[in-house]
C-alpha positions in Angstrom: 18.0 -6.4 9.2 14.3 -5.7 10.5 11.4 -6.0 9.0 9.6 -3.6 7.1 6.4 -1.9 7.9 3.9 -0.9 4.6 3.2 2.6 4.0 0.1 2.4 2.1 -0.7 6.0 0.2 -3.2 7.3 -2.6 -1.4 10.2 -4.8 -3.1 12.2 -6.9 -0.9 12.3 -9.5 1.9 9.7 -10.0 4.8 12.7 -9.9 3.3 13.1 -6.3 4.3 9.7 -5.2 6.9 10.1 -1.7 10.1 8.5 -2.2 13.8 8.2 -1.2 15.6 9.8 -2.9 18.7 7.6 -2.7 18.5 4.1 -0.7 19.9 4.7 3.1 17.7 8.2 3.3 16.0 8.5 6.4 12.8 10.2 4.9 10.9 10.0 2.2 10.5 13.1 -0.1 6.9 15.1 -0.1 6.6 16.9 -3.0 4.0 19.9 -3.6 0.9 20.1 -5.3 0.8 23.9 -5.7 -2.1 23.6 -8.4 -4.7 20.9 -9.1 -7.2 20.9 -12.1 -6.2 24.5 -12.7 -6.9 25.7 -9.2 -4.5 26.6 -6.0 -5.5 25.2 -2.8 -2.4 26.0 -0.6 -3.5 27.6 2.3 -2.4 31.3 3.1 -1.8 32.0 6.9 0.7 34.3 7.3 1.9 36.8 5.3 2.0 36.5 1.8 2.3 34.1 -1.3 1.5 34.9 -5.2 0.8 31.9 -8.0 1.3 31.7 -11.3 -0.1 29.2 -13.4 1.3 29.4 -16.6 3.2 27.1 -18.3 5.9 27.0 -15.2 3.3 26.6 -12.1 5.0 28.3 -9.0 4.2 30.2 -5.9 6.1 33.1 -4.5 6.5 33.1 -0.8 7.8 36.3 0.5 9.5 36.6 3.9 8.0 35.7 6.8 5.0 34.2 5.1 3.7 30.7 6.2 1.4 28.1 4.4 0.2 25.2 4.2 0.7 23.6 1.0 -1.1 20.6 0.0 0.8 17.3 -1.4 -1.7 15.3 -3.0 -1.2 12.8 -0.8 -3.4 10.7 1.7 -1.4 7.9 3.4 -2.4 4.9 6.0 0.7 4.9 8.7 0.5 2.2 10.7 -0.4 1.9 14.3 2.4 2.6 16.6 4.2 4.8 14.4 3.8 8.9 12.9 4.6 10.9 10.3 7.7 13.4 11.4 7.2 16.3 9.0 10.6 18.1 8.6 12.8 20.7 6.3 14.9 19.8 3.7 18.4 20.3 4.4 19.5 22.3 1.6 16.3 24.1 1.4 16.5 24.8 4.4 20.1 26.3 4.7 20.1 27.9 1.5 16.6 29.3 0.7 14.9 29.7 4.3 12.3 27.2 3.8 11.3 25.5 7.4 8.9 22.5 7.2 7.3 21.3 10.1 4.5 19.0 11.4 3.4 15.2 13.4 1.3 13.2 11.2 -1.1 10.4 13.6 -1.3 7.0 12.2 -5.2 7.3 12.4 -5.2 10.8 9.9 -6.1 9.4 6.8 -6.5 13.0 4.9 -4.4 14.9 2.2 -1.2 15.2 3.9 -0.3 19.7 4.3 3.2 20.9 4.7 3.0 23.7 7.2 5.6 25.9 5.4 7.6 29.0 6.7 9.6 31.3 4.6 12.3 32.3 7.5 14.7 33.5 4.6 15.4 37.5 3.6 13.7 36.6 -0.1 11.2 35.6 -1.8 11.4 32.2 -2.3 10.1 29.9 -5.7 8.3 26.8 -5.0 7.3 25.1 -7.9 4.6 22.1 -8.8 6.1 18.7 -8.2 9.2 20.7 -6.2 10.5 18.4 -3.5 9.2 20.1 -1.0 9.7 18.4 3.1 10.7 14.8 3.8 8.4 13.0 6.2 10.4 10.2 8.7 8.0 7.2 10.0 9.0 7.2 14.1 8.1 4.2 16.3 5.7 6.2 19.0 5.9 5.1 22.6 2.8 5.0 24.3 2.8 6.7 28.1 0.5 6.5 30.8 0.5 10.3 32.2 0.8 9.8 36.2 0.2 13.2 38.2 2.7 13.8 40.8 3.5 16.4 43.4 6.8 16.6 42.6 9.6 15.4 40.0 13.1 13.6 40.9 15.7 15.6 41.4 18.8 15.3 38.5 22.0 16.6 38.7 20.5 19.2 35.9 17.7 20.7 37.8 15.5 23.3 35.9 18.6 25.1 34.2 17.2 25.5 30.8 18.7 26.9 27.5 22.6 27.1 27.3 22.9 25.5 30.7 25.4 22.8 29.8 28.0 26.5 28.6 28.7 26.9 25.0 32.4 25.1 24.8 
C-alpha cells in the first residue's frame, strides 16, 4: 500500500467533478463542459463542430474535426507528477474519439481536452459526457547532457516494425 498524493481541483459545476469510475481504475474520468451560462467555449481548430443548446446540450463533431473542449476544471497536481490526458477505451474503439494531452503540475488553468474525431461519422458529445480520463504519472527529472555520439545497442536506429510482425 503507498501513500496517496492530493489532487486538489475547483469544478465549476459539481457534475464536473473527475472521478473513478470504479475503484482499481487507473484514471480519473474528465467530463465536458460543452456550454456554460448559455454560451459554448469549445475551441474549433480543425474542421468542423455544430451545438445545440436546447434542452439536450450537444456538439456534433464531424470527421476529421479537432477541438479543444473545455472541462470546467482547474486542478493543483503536485510537484513531481502530470496530468496524462488520454482516450477513453470504448470511445475510442467504437465512436473514433482520440483524446490527447500532458498536463504540468505548475498549470493551474481550466483543464482542455484536445479532441479528434478520427471516426467515418459524426460523432455526439454531449454536456456532462465522460469525455477523456486523465492518469497522474510520477515525472522523472533529467539533466540533458550533449554528446557526440550515443552507445551502440543491439537495436541500432531500426525504427518502426523493426522487431518483424510475428
Amino acid at each position: 500500500m503507498c501513500d496517496k498524493e492530493t489532487l486538489r481541483v475547483v469544478v465549476s459545476d459539481p457534475a464536473l467533478m473527475p472521478r473513478k469510475g470504479r475503484e482499481g481504475d487507473a484514471g480519473v474520468d474528465l467530463f465536458c463542459e460543452v456550454f456554460h451560462a448559455g454560451a459554448t467555449r469549445v475551441k474549433v481548430r480543425d474542421g468542423k463542430a455544430t451545438f445545440c443548446c436546447d434542452e439536450d446540450p450537444a456538439m456534433v463533431l464531424d470527421p476529421g474535426s479537432r477541438v479543444m473542449i473545455p472541462t470546467g476544471v482547474s486542478l493543483a497536481i503536485p510537484s513531481g507528477y502530470a496530468g496524462i490526458i488520454k482516450s477513453r477505451s470504448g470511445k475510442l474503439s467504437r465512436d473514433g474519439l482520440f483524446c490527447d494531452g500532458v498536463i504540468d503540475s505548475n498549470y493551474r488553468g481550466e483543464i482542455f481536452i484536445i479532441a479528434s474525431n478520427i471516426g467515418t461519422k459524426s460523432l455526439t458529445i454531449r454536456q456532462y459526457e465522460k469525455i477523456a480520463q486523465m492518469l497522474i504519472v510520477p515525472i522523472l527529472e533529467v539533466k540533458i547532457d550533449v554528446v557526440s555520439h550515443l552507445k551502440e545497442t543491439n537495436r541500432g536506429e531500426k525504427g518502426f516494425g523493426s522487431s518483424g510482425s510475428f
